[in-house]
C-alpha positions as CSV (number, residue, x, y, z in Angstrom):
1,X,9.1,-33.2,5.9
2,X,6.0,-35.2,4.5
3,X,3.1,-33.5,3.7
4,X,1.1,-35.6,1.3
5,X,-2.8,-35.7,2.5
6,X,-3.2,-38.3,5.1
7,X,-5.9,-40.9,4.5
8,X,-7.7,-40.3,7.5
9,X,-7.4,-36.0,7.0
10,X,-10.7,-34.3,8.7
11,X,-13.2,-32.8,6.6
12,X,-12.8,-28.8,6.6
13,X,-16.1,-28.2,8.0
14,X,-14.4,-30.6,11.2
15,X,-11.3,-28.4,11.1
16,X,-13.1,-25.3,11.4
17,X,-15.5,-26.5,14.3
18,X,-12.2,-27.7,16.0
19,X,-11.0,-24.5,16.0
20,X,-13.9,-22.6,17.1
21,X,-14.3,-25.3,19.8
22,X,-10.6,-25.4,21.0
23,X,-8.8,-22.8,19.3
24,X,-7.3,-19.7,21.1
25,X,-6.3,-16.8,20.1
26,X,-2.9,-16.9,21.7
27,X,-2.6,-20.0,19.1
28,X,-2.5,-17.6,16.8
29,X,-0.5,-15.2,18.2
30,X,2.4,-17.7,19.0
31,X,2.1,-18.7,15.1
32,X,2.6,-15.4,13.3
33,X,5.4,-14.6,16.2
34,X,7.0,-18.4,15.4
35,X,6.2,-17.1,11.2
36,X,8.4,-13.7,11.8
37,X,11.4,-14.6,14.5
38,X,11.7,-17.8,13.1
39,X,12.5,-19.5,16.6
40,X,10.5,-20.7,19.0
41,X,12.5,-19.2,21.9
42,X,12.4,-16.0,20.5
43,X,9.1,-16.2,19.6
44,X,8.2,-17.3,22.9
45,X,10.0,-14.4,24.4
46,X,7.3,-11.9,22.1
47,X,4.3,-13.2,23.2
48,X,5.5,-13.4,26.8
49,X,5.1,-17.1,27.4
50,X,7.7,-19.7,28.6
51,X,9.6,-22.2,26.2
52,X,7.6,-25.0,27.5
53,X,4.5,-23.1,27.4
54,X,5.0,-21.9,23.9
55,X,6.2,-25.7,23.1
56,X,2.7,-27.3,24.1
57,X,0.6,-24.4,22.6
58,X,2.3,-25.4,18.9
59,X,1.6,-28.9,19.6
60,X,-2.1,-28.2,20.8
61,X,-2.6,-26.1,17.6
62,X,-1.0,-28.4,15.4
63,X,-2.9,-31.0,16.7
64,X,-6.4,-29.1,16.4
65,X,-5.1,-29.1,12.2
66,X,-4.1,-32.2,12.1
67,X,-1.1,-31.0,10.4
68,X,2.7,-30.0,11.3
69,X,3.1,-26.2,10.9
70,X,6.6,-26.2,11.2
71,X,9.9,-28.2,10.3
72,X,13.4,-27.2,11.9
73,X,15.9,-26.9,10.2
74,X,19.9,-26.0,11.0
75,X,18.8,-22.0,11.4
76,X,15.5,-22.4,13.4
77,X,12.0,-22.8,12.3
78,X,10.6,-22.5,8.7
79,X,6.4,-23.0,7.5
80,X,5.3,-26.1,6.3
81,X,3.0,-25.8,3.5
82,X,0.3,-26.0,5.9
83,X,1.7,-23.3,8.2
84,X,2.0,-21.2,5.0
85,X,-1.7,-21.7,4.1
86,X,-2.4,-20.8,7.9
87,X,0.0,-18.2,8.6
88,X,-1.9,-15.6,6.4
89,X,-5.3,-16.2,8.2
90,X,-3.4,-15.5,11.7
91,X,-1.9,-12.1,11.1
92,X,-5.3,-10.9,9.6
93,X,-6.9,-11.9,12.7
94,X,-5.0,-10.5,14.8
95,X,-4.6,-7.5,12.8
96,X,-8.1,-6.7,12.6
97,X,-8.3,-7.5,16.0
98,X,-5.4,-4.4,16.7
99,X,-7.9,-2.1,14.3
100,X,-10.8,-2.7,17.3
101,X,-8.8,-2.2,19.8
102,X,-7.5,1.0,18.3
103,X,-11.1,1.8,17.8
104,X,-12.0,1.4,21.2
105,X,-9.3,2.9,22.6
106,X,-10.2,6.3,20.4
107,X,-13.9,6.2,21.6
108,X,-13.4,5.8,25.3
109,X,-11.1,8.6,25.1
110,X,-13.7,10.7,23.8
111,X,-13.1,10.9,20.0
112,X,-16.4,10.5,17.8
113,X,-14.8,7.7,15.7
114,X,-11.4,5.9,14.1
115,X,-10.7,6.5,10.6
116,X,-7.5,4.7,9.1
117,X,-6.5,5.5,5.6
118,X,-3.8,4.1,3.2
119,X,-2.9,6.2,0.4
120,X,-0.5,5.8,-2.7
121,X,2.1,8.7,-2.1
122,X,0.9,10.4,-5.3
123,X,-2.8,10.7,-3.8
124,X,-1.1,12.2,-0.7
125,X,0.0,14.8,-2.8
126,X,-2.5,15.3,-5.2
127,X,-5.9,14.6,-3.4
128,X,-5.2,13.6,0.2
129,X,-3.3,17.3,1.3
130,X,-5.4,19.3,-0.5
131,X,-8.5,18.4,2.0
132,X,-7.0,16.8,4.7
133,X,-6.8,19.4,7.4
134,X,-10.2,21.7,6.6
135,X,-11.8,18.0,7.3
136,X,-9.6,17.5,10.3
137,X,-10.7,21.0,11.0
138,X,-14.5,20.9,10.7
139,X,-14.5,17.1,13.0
140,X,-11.7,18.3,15.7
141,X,-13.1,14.9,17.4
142,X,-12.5,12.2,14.2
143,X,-8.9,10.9,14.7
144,X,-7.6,10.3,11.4
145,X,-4.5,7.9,11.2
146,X,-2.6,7.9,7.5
147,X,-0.7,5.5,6.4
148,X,1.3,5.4,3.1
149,X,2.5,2.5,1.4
150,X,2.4,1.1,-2.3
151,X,-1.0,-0.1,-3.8
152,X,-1.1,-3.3,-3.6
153,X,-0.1,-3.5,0.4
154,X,-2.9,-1.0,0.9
155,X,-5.7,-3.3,-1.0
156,X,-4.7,-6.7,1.1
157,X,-5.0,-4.3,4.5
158,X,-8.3,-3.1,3.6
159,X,-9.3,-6.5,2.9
160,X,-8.0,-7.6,6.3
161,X,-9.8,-4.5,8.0
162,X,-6.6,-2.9,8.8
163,X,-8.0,0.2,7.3
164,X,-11.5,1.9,6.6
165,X,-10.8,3.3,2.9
166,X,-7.3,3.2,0.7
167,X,-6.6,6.0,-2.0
168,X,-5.2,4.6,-5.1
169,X,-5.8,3.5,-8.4
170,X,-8.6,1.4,-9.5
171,X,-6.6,-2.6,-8.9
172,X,-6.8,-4.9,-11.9
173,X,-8.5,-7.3,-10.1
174,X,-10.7,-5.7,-7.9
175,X,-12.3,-7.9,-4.6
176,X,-15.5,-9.3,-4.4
177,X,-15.9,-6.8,-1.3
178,X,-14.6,-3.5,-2.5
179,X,-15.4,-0.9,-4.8
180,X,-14.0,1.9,-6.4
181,X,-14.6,5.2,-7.3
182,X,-12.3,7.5,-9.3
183,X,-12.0,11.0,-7.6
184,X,-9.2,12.8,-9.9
185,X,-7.6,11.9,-13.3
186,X,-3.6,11.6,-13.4
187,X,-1.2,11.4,-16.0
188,X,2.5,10.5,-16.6
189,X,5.0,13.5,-16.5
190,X,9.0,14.1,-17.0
191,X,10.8,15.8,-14.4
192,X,14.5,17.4,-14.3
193,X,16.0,19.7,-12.4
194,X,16.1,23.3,-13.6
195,X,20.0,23.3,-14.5
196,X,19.2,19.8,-16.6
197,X,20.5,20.3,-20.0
198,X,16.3,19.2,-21.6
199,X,15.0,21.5,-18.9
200,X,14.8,24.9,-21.1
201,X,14.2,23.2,-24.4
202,X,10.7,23.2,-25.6
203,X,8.3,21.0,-27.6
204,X,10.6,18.1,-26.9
205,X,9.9,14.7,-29.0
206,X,11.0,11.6,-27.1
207,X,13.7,10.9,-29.7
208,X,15.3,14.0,-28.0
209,X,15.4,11.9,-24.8
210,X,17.6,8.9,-25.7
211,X,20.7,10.0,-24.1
212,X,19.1,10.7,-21.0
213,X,19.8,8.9,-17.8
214,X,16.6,7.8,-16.1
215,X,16.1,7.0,-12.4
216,X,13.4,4.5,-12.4
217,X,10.4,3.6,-9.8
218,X,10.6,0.2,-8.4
219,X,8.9,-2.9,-10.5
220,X,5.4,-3.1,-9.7
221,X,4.4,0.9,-9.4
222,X,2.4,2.1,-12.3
223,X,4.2,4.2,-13.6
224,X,7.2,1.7,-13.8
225,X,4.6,0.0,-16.2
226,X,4.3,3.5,-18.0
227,X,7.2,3.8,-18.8
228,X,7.7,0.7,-20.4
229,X,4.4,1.7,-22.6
230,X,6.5,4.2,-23.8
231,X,10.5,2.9,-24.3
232,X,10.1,-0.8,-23.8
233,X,9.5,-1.3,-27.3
234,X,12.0,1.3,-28.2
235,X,14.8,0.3,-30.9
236,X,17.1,2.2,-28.8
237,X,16.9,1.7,-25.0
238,X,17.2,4.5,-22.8
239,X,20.0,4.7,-19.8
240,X,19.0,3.9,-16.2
241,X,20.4,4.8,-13.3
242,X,21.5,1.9,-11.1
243,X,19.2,3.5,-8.0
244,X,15.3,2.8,-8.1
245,X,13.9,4.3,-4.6
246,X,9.8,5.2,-3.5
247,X,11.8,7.3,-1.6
248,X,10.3,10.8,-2.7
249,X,13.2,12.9,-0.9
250,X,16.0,10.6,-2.7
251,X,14.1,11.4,-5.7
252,X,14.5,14.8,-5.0
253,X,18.0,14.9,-4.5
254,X,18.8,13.2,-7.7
255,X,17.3,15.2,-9.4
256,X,18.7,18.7,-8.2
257,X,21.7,17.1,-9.1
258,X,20.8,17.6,-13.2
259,X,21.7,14.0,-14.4
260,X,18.6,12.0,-14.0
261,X,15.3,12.3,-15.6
262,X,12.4,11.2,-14.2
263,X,8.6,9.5,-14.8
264,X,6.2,10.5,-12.3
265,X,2.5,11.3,-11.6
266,X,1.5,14.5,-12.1
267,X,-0.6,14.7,-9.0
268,X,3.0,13.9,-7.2
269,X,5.3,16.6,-9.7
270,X,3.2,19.5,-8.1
271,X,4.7,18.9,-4.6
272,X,8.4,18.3,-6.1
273,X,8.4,21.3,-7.7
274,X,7.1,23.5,-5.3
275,X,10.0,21.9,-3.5
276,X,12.3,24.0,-5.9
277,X,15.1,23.3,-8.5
278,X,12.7,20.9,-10.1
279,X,10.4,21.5,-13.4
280,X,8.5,19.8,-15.9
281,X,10.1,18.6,-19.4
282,X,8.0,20.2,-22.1
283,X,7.2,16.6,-23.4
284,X,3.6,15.1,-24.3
285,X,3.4,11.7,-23.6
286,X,1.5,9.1,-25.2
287,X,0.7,6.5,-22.4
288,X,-2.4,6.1,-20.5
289,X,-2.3,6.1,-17.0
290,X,-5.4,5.7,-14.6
291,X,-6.6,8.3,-12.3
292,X,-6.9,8.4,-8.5
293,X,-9.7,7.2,-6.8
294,X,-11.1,5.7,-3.1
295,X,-11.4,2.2,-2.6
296,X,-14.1,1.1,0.2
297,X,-14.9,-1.9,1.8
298,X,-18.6,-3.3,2.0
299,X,-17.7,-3.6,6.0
300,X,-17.1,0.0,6.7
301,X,-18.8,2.0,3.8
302,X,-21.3,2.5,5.6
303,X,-19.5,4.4,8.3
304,X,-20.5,8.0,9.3
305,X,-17.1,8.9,9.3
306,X,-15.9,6.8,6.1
307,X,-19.2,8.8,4.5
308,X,-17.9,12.1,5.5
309,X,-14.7,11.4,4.5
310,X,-15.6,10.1,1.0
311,X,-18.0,13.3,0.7
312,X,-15.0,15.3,1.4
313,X,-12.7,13.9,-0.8
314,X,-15.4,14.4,-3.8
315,X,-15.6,18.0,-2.9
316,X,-12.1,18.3,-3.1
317,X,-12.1,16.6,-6.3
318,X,-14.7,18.5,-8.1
319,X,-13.1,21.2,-6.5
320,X,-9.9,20.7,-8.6
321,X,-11.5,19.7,-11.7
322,X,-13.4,22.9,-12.0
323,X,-10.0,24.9,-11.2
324,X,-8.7,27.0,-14.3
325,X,-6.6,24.9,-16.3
326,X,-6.4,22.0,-14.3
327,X,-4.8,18.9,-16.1
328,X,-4.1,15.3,-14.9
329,X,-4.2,16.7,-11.1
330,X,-2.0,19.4,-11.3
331,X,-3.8,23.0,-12.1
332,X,-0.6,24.6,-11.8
333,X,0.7,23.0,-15.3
């Protein structure tokens, strides 16, 4: 399909007063649903409109743009390059939307606020659990909703005000919007399970590790990154195991079964081990790794609850830091 500029494309400042003007938000509704099912029928079938209806709403929008969203092809539906530049813009809409009227829905039934926050799983483990339910405790009318994903998921929802304040490490390119503050250092540790044949062996050089079989975090997680710090440049190149899983109970499993090694967090090794038949190689690793902190938007910093929350979470931190022989997170080391 042709999508080289026309010569008589609107100005965007006419595109955006179209759409404020003329634009619905069932337009956008119909265009992510179009985006994921990849049909109009079925799409149409979401959003609870009829094929017809769905047909002219498309048209309508497309016509507000000036541009085709869409082209068929033998499968269905695919974006344009225009739908791909729009496509975004819908589903944070009407994802921000869902956030108020999740909001709303809290407060009318009597709760003193929303708060929704994304976490990395090795801040659930090694700042989010230890505070969590003394706060939920001492504001029995907050409702908290968690959800845990990787990093860089979290950041774009926070950005689309899908949630009030992410735990993770600081981004590399940090928003315009956002700020963060570091609550807990971290570092990179090696776990195996107990029966492993490194686990009883002590002040262990990583040449000792070069027959080991790793199982690896998926490309993209930090500590993937931190462990090419330390083996990438390696003459030899150590084994990996063909599974790579943020699964934290897989994890687990290999392990017990004594053929794997490991690279984790050591604000996540404290719940695996406490999970038994795990332990920590007696290995010091030369690799920085950054620390755990909370991320905030400038929209809902300012929150009573986000405040409380943030207050909490530095208690908890302090808390920690102050603990007897506390290292990278884990006191229990």
């Amino acid at each position: 399909m042709n999508t080289k500029p026309a010569a008589t494309a609107p100005a965007p400042a006419v595109l955006f007063a179209r759409l404020l003007a003329r634009g619905r938000l069932r337009h956008l509704q119909l265009l992510a649903a179009v985006a994921e099912q990849g049909s109009l029928k079925r799409a149409a079938e979401q959003v609870a409109m009829s094929q017809p209806a769905a047909t002219q709403a498309l048209t309508d929008l497309e016509n507000l743009l000036n541009a085709p969203l869409f082209e068929r092809h033998a499968r269905g539906m695919r974006p344009t390059a225009y739908g791909r530049a729009v496509i975004p813009v819908a589903r944070n809409v009407l994802q921000a939307l869902r956030a108020s009227a999740e909001t709303l829905s809290a407060l009318q039934q009597g709760a003193h606020g929303l708060l929704r926050v994304g976490t990395i799983p090795a801040a659930s483990s090694g700042v989010l659990s230890d505070m969590l339910m003394d706060f939920c405790g001492r504001h029995p009318n907050t409702r908290i909703e968690v959800h845990e994903d990787r990093g860089d998921h979290l950041v774009a929802e926070l950005v689309s005000g899908g949630l009030d304040l992410v735990l993770c490490r600081r981004p590399v390119d940090l928003p315009a919007r956002l700020s963060f503050q570091l609550l807990r250092k971290d570092e990179a540790v090696v776990l195996a399970g107990v029966g492993h044949p490194l686990a009883r062996r002590q002040h262990l050089r990583i040449e000792d590790l070069d027959d080991a079989l790793w199982m690896l975090a998926p490309p993209g997680m930090k500590v993937r990154d931190v462990f090419e710090q330390l083996f990438g440049q390696r003459e030899r190149r150590p084994r990996i195991h063909p599974l790579s899983t943020t699964s934290e109970v897989l994890l687990l499993e290999a392990l017990r079964h004594n053929q794997v090694l490991s690279l984790v967090p050591s604000s996540l090794a404290r719940a695996f081990r406490a999970a038994g038949q795990v332990t920590h190689l007696d290995l010091t690793l030369d690799a920085a790794f950054d620390g755990i902190g909370v991320l905030t938007s400038s929209d809902t910093a300012d929150s009573p609850v986000t405040a409380a929350f943030i207050e909490a979470l530095q208690a908890g931190a302090a808390s920690a830091s102050a603990a007897p022989g506390a290292r990278g997170g884990d006191p229990e080391r």
